[in-house]
C-alpha positions as CSV (number, residue, x, y, z in Angstrom):
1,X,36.5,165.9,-247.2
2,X,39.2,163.6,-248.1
3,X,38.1,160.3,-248.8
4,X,39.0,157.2,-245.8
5,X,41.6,154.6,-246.6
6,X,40.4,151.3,-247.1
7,X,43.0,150.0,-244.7
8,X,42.1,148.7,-241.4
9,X,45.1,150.8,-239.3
10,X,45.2,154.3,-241.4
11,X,41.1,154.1,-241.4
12,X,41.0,153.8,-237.6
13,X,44.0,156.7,-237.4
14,X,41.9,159.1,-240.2
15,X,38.8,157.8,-238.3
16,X,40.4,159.2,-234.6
17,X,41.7,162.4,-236.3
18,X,38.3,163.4,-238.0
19,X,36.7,163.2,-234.2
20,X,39.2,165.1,-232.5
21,X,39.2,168.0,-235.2
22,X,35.7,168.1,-234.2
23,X,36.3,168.4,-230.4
24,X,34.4,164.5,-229.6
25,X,35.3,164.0,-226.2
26,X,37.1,160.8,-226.6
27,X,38.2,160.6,-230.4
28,X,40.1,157.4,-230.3
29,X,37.3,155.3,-228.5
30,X,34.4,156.9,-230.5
31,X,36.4,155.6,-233.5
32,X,37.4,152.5,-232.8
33,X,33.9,152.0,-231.8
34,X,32.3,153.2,-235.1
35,X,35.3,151.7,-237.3
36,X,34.9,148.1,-235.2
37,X,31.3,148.0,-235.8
38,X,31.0,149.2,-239.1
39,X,33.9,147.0,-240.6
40,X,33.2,143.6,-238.6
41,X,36.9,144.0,-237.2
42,X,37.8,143.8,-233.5
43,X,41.0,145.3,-231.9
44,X,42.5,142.4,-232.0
45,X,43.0,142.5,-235.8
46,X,43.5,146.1,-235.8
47,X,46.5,145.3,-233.7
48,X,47.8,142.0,-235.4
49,X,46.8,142.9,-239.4
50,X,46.7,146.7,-239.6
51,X,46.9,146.5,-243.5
52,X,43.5,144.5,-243.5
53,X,41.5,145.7,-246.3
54,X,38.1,147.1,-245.3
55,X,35.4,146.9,-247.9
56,X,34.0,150.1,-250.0
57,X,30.6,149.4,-248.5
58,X,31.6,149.3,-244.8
59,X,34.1,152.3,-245.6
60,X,30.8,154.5,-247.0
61,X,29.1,153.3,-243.3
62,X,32.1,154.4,-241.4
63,X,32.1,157.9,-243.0
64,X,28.6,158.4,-242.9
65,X,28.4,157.6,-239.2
66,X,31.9,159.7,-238.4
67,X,29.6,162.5,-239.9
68,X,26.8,161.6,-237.7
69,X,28.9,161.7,-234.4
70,X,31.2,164.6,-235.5
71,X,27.8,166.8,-235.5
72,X,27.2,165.6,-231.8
73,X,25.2,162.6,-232.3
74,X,26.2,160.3,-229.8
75,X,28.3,157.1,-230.6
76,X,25.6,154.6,-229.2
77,X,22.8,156.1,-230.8
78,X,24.9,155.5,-234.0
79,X,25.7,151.9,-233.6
80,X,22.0,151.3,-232.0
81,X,22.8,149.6,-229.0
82,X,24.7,150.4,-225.7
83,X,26.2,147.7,-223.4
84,X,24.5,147.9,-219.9
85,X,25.4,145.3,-216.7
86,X,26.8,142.9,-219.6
87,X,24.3,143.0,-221.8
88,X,23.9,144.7,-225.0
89,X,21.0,146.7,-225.4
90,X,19.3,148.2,-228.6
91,X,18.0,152.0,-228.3
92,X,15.5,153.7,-229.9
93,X,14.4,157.2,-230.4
94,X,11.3,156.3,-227.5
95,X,14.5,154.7,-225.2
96,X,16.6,156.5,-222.7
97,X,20.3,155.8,-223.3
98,X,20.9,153.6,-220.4
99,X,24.1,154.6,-218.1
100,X,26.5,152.9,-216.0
101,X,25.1,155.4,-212.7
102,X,21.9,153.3,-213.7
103,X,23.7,150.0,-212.8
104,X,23.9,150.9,-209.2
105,X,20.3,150.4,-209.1
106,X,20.8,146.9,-210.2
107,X,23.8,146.6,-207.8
108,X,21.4,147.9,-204.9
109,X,18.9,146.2,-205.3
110,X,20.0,142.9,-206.5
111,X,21.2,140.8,-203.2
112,X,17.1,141.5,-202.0
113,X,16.1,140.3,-205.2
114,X,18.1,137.1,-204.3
115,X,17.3,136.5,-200.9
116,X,13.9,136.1,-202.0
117,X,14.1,133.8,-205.2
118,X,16.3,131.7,-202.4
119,X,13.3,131.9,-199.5
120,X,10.2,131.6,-201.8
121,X,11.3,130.3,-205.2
122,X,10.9,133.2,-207.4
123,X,11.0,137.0,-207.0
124,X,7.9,139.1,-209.3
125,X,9.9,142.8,-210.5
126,X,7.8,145.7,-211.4
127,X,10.2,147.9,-213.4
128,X,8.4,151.2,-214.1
129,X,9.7,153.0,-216.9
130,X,11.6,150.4,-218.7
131,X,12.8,152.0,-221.6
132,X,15.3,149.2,-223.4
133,X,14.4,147.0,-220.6
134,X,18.0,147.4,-218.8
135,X,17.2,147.4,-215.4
136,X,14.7,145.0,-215.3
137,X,17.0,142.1,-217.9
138,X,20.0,142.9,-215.8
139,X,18.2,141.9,-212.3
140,X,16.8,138.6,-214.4
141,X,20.3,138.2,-216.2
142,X,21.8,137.8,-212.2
143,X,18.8,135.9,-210.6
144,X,17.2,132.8,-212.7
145,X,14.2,132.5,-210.3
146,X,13.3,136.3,-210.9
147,X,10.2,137.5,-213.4
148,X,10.0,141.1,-214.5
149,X,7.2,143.4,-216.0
150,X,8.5,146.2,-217.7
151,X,6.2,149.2,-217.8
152,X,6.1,152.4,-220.3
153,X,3.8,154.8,-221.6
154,X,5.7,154.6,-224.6
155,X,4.9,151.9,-227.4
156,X,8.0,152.2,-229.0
157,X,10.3,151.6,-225.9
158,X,8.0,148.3,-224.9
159,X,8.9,146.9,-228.4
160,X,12.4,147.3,-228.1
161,X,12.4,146.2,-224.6
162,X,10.8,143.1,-225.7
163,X,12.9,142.6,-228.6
164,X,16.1,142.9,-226.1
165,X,14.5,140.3,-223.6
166,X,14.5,137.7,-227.4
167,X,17.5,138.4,-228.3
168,X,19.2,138.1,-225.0
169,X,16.9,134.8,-224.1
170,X,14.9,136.2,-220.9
171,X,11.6,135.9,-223.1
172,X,10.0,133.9,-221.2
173,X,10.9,135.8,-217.9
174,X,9.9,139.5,-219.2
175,X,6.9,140.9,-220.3
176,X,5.8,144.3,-221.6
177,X,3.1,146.7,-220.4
178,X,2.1,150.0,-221.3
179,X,0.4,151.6,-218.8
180,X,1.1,155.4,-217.4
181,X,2.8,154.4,-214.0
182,X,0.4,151.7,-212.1
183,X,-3.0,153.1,-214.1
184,X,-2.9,149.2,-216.1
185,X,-0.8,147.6,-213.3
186,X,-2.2,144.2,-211.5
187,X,-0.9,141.9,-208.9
188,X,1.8,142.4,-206.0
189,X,5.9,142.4,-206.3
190,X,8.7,142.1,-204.2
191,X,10.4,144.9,-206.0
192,X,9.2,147.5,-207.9
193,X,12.2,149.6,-209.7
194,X,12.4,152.6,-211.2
195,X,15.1,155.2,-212.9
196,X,12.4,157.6,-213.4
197,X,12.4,161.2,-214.9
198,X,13.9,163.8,-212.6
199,X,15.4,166.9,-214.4
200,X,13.4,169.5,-213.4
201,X,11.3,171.1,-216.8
202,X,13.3,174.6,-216.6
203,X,17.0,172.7,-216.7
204,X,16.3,170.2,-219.5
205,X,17.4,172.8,-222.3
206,X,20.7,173.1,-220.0
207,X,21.8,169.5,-220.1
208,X,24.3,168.0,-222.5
209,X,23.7,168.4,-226.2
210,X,24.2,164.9,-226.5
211,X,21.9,163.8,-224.2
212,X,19.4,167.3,-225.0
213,X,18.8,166.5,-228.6
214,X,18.7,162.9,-228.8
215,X,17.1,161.1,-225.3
216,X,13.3,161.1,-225.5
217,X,12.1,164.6,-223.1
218,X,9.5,162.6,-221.8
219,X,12.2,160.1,-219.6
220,X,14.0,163.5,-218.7
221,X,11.2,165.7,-217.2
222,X,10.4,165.4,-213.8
223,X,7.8,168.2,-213.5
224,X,8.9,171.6,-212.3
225,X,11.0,170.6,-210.0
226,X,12.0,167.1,-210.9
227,X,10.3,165.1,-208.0
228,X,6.6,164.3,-209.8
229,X,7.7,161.2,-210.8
230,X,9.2,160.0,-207.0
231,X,5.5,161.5,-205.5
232,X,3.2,159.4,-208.1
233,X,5.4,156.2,-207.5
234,X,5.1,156.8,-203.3
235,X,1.8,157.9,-203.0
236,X,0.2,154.6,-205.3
237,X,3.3,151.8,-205.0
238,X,1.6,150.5,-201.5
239,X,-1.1,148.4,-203.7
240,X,1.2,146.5,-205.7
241,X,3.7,145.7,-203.3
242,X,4.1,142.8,-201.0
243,X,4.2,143.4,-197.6
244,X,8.2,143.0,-197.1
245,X,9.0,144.4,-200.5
246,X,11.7,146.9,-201.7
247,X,11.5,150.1,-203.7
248,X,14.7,151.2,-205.5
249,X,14.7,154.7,-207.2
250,X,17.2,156.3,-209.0
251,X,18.0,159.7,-208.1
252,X,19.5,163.0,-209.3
253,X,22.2,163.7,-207.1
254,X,21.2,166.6,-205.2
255,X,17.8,164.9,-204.5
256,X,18.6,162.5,-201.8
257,X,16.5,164.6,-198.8
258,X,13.5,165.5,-200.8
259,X,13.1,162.0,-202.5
260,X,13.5,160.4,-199.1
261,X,11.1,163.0,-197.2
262,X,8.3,162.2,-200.1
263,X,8.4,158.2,-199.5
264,X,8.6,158.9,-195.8
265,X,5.4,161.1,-195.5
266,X,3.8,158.4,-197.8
267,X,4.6,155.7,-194.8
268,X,7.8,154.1,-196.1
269,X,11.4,154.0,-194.2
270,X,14.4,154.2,-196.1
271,X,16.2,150.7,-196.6
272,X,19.7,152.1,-197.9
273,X,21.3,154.8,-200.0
274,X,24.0,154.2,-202.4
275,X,26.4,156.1,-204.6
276,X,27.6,155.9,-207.7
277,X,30.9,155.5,-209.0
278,X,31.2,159.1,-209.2
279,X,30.6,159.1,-205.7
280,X,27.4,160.9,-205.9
281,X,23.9,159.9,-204.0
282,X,22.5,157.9,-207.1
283,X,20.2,155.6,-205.6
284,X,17.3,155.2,-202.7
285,X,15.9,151.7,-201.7
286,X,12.8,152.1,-199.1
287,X,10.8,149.5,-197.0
288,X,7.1,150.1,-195.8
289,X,7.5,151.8,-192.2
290,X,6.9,150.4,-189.1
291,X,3.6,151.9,-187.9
């Protein structure tokens, strides 16, 4: 392969035309991305000094990483981080790539979150299955009076949760636990949050390559028929929640009736459904039921 000029405005055009020869969906973005990142330019300068000389280092990380996405890797995973609610996010291999469907959760469930810190001063999240954190340090991003504990099984996702909570400065807001669902849970929230697996077993080998080969299994698989997660948080959330608190759940979006039947049976009324921008069912928010 022909080696990449070390020009900001041919690289990006060489960097676009490698992608598309190998069918990326969206060449031109996955290469501005990669070039931007790599290089330390913006678009700005690509725009206003297209003969900018890029250095041989940063031109060797450009080409090794066009490599990477051209064989299906996807362009996060490559740069290590994802944007998410304003906030940029580091991944790793134990973190789900978090989604902009996801941030309908946050949208859901954020004016409850508010209405308490206004009432009582502060509102306590439980965010089960926090991955890089996202849900959880987007709700505290929005709401100052807000705490969070961010729960996963998986070691490596709580360290780069934490490290995300440093970096962004919600430290002192977020904390990490690893615990299976509520087995090392204590206390009582307001909230308690989840975008939990729910692909069903038999369908995971189906999805995208993208997100097949390179999201962790264990945040896709929701049992064999995708709902496990939805009947572990119903049947044990009613000892860690205060009495006029929320539960928002992501959803897939042909599981709206069975997710909503499982809280129901387990004594809880549904608060509100929303969609995504897609317009597709992508979130449930449920309230204990009346007796």
């Amino acid at each position: 392969m022909a080696d990449l000029p070390e020009v900001l405005g041919p690289l990006l055009r060489e960097a676009r035309a490698r992608l598309a020869a190998a069918s990326v969906d969206d060449p031109a973005l996955d290469a501005r991305l990669i070039v931007e990142h790599f290089s330390g330019t913006s678009r700005t300068q690509a725009i206003a000094d297209p003969q900018r000389g890029i250095g041989r280092d940063a031109v060797a990380a450009i080409d090794a990483a066009l490599r990477r996405r051209a064989g299906g890797e996807p362009v996060h995973r490559i740069l290590g981080y994802r944007e998410f609610y304003g906030l940029r996010l580091s991944l790793s291999p134990e973190t789900l790539e978090p989604r902009p469907d996801t941030e309908t959760l946050v949208e859901a469930i954020l004016p409850f979150v508010r209405a308490v810190a206004a009432r009582e001063g502060q509102c306590r999240i439980l965010d089960l299955g926090t991955g890089t954190g996202a849900i959880a340090l987007a709700l505290l991003s929005a709401e100052p009076a807000a705490t969070a504990i961010g729960v996963d099984i998986a070691e490596g996702a709580l360290a780069t949760a934490t490290g995300n909570a440093g970096r962004i400065g919600l430290a002192d807001r977020f904390a990490a636990l690893q615990s299976d669902w509520f087995s090392k849970v204590s206390g009582l929230y307001h909230v308690i949050a989840a975008n939990p697996p729910y692909i069903p077993s038999r369908d995971i080998e189906n999805l995208q390559d993208e997100v097949c080969d390179f999201d962790p299994h264990s945040a896709l698989d929701g049992g064999a028929d995708g709902l496990d997660p939805y009947r572990t948080i119903a049947a044990e959330a009613a000892g860690f929640l205060k009495p006029e608190g929320r539960i928002a759940v992501e959803i897939g979006h042909t599981q709206r009736v069975e997710v909503t039947d499982i809280f129901r049976l387990a004594g809880y009324a549904l608060a509100g459904a929303f969609r995504d921008l897609g317009e597709n069912d992508r979130v449930l928010v449920f309230q204990r039921g009346k007796p």
